[in-house]
N, C-alpha and C positions, 0 to 999 in steps of 0.2 A: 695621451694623458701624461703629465709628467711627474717623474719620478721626486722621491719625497726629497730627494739631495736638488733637483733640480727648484723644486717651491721654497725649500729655506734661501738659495742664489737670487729670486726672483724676489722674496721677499727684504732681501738682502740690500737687493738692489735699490730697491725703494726707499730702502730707511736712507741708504750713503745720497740717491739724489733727494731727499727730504733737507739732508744736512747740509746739503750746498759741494757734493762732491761731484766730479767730473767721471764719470766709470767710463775706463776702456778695456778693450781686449790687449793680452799682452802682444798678440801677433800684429794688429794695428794702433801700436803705441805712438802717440804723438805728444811729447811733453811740453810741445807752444799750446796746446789746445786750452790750456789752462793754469790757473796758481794752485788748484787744487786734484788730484788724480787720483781716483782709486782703480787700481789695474788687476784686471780678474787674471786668473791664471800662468802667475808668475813662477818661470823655470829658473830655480834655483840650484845652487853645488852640490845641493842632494835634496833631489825632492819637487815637490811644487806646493807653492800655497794659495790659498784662494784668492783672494785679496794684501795688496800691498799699496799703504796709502803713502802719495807724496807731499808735501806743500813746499810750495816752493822748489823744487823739482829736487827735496829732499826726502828719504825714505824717514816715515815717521811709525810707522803701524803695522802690522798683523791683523787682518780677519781670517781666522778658520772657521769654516762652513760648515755647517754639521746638520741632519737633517734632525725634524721637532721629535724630541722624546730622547734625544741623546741628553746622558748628563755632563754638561758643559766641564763640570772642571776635571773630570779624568780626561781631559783633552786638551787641559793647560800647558802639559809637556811640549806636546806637539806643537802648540804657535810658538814656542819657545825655542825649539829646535829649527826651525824657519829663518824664527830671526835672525838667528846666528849662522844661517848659510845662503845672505843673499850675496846676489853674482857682484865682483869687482864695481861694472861699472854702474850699477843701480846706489852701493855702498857712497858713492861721494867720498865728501869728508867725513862720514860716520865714525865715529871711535864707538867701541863696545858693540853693547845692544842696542837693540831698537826699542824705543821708551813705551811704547802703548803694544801691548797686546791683548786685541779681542776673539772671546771664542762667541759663535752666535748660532740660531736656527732663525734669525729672521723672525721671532717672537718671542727670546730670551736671549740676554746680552751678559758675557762677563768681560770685566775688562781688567787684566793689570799693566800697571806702570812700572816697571824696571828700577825706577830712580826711586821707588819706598826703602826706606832703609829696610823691611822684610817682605818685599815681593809677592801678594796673592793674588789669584784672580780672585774679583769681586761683582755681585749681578751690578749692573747698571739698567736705569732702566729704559736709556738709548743708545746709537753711537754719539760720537761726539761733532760738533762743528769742526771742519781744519782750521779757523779762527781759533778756537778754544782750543785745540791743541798745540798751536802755533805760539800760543800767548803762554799754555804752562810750560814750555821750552823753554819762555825768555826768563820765567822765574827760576830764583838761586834755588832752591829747593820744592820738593813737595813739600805737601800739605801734609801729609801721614809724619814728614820728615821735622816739619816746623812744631806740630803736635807732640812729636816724643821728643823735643828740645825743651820744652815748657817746664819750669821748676813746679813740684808738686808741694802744695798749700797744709 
């Protein structure tokens, strides 16, 4: 029978292949396999995190896994701390952080984006496409960002 950290992974699973991603192990990592990669169990400069999404064989994302009943956002630290200690050659040309980070059980999603002028995680009520991620990249700003730009009436 598997363990409740093991059914949030499985569930996990499902949602990223739902969204059009490729999941691999990090131990049989192959970045031709695909534009899009989410790679389980990535060893990072301190630590490991469950998931790290690529597109285009660039790091874009954080999934920490948490098994159902955890509450996701005293767990925002933690993919946050992730982000910030992935290995040189996964890094690319990454400057800063990594723009999306999601905390999940496989049946509640938070996600924050780095690039909000005040960073929270927030429930979503999926993951995201790597399309849809790929495309808020090429925009100048968020949305949260273009929102507190707006003159008030």
């Amino acid at each position: 029978m598997p363990t409740p950290e093991e059914l949030a992974r499985q569930q996990i699973d499902a949602l990223l292949q739902q969204c059009g991603w490729t999941i691999q192990d990090y131990k049989q990592l192959d970045l031709s396999a695909g534009r899009d990669i989410a790679i389980r169990e990535v060893r990072l400069k301190e630590g490991r995190c469950d998931y790290l999404l690529l597109v285009d064989r660039k790091p874009v994302g954080i999934i920490e896994a948490k098994k159902a009943g955890v509450t996701l956002s005293t767990v925002a630290d933690q993919s946050g701390r992730y982000a910030e200690n992935l290995p040189d050659f996964l890094r690319g040309n990454l400057v800063g952080k990594l723009p999306f980070l999601y905390e999940s059980t496989g049946i509640k999603t938070f996600l924050r984006d780095e690039r909000d002028p005040h960073p929270r995680s927030r429930r979503v009520f999926a993951l995201h496409r790597p399309e849809t991620l790929a495309k808020w990249l090429e925009e100048p700003d968020t949305l949260r960002h273009r929102l507190a730009q707006m003159p008030f009436v």
